[in-house]
C-alpha positions, -999 to 999 in steps of 0.1 A, spaced: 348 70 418 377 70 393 380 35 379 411 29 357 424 -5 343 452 -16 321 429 -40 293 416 -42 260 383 -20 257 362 -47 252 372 -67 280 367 -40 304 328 -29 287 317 -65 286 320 -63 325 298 -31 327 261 -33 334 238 -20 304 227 13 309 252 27 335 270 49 319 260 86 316 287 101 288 312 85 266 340 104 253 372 82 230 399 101 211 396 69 191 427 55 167 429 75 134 435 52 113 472 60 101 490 27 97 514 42 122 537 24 146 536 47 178 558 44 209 530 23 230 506 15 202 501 3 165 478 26 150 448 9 130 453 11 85 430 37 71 414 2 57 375 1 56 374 -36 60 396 -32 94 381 -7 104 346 -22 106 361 -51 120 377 -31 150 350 -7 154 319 -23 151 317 -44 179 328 -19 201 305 10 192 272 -14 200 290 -26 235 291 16 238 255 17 230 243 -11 252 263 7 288 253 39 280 219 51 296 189 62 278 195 97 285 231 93 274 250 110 246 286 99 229 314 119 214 343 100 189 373 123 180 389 118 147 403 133 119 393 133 82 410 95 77 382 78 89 350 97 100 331 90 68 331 52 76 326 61 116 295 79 106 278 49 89 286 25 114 277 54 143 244 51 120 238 17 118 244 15 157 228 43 169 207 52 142 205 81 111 183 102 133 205 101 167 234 123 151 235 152 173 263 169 156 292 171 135 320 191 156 348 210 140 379 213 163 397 240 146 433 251 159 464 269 146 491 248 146 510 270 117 525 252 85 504 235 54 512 220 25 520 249 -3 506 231 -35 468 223 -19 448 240 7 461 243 38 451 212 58 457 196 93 444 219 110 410 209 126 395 170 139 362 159 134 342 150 165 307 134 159 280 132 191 253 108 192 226 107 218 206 69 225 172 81 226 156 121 222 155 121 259 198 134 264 214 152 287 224 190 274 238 216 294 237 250 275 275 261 265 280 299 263 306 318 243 313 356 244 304 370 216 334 382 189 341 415 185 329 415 145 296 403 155 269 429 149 256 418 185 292 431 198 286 467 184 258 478 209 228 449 199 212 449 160 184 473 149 153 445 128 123 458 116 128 489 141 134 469 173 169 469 189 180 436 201 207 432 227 228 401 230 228 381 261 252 392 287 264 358 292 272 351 258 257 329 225 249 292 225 283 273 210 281 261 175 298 232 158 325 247 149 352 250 183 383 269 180 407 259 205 445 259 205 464 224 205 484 217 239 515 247 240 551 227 240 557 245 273 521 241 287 519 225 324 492 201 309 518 183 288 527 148 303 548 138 271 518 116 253 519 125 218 486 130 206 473 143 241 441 169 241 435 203 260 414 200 288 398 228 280 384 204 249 369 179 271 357 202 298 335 213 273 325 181 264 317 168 301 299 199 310 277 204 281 266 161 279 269 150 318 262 165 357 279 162 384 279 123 398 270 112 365 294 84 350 318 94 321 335 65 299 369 66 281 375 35 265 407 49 243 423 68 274 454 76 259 471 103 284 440 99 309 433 134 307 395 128 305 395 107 341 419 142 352 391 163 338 367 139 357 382 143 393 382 180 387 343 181 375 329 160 403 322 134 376 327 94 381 345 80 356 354 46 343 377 38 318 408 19 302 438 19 274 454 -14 262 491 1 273 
């Protein structure tokens, strides 16, 4: 089931049964004061904010299942005051992690560090009981594990053959200008990024949420994962 609707987020969660929902996934607004083509972009105000946020995040918390986990994508605008309402909703000790999204998009500013060039992703599960799937990454060439295993206390240890758990920190390449992905939305995501995402938090026939839909390539990444999916934008 792919279930798409033109609405304003709360209007479509409000009609969702408590405890039906499996994943939740938003590239949320950033908070830049910006006037986009379809969209007017929150200010990086706390008191707006909380006001937009807030009621949202515990309608996310009352669909999503006890064995459910969410993911918010930001940048460094507004993902201080995200984690203390994420903690106030879902609470201090449900923080899962803090993920780094870290790609290359070349340029910086020349009299500070060189900045722009990762979001901030934070994943919170409802209860202890959540759904993980174990992501694997090869291991890098510099690793020690790459050079034929490590030698501790006289034992050899190999790596596994099918790679090391991921960490928190992701390095993934923005969307190429030419790539076949690009429908022309300008703050679209890699599928690659949410692939991750749905197969490390959901299974197949579980129901994935995307309340901020944007390009709908979560919904894309859906079909393609044998995932249901539910989800809205207000343009």
């Amino acid at each position: 089931m792919i279930q798409i609707e033109c609405c304003d987020n709360l209007e479509l969660m409000s009609k969702i049964e408590s405890g039906t929902v499996d994943l939740i996934y938003c590239d949320i607004l950033y908070g830049t004061g910006r006037k986009f083509a379809d969209y007017q972009d929150l200010k990086p105000i706390r008191s707006e904010i909380e006001a937009h946020y807030l009621p949202r995040l515990k309608e996310m918390h009352r669909v999503l299942k006890s064995t459910g986990s969410i993911y918010l994508q930001m940048d460094t605008r507004i993902n201080h005051w995200m984690r203390i309402l994420m903690d106030d909703v879902f609470g201090y000790d449900k923080l899962l992690a803090e993920i780094i999204w870290y790609y290359d998009n070349g340029g910086g500013r020349r009299n500070t560090f060189v900045n722009k060039k990762h979001d901030v992703i934070i994943t919170y599960s409802k209860t202890e009981s959540f759904t993980y799937n174990m992501i694997l990454e090869p291991y890098k060439e510099t690793s020690g594990y790459a050079k034929g295993g490590i030698v501790n206390n006289g034992k050899k240890y190999m790596p596994n053959k099918n790679g090391k758990n991921a960490d928190d920190v992701w390095c993934m390449p923005i969307l190429n200008p030419m790539s076949n992905e690009r429908i022309g939305y300008p703050t679209q995501k890699p599928k690659a990024l949410i692939e991750r995402i749905i197969k490390a938090s959901s299974n197949e026939g579980d129901m994935v949420a995307d309340y901020y839909l944007g390009s709908g390539t979560t919904a894309v990444v859906c079909k393609e994962l044998n995932r249901n999916f539910i989800g809205c934008d207000i343009n």
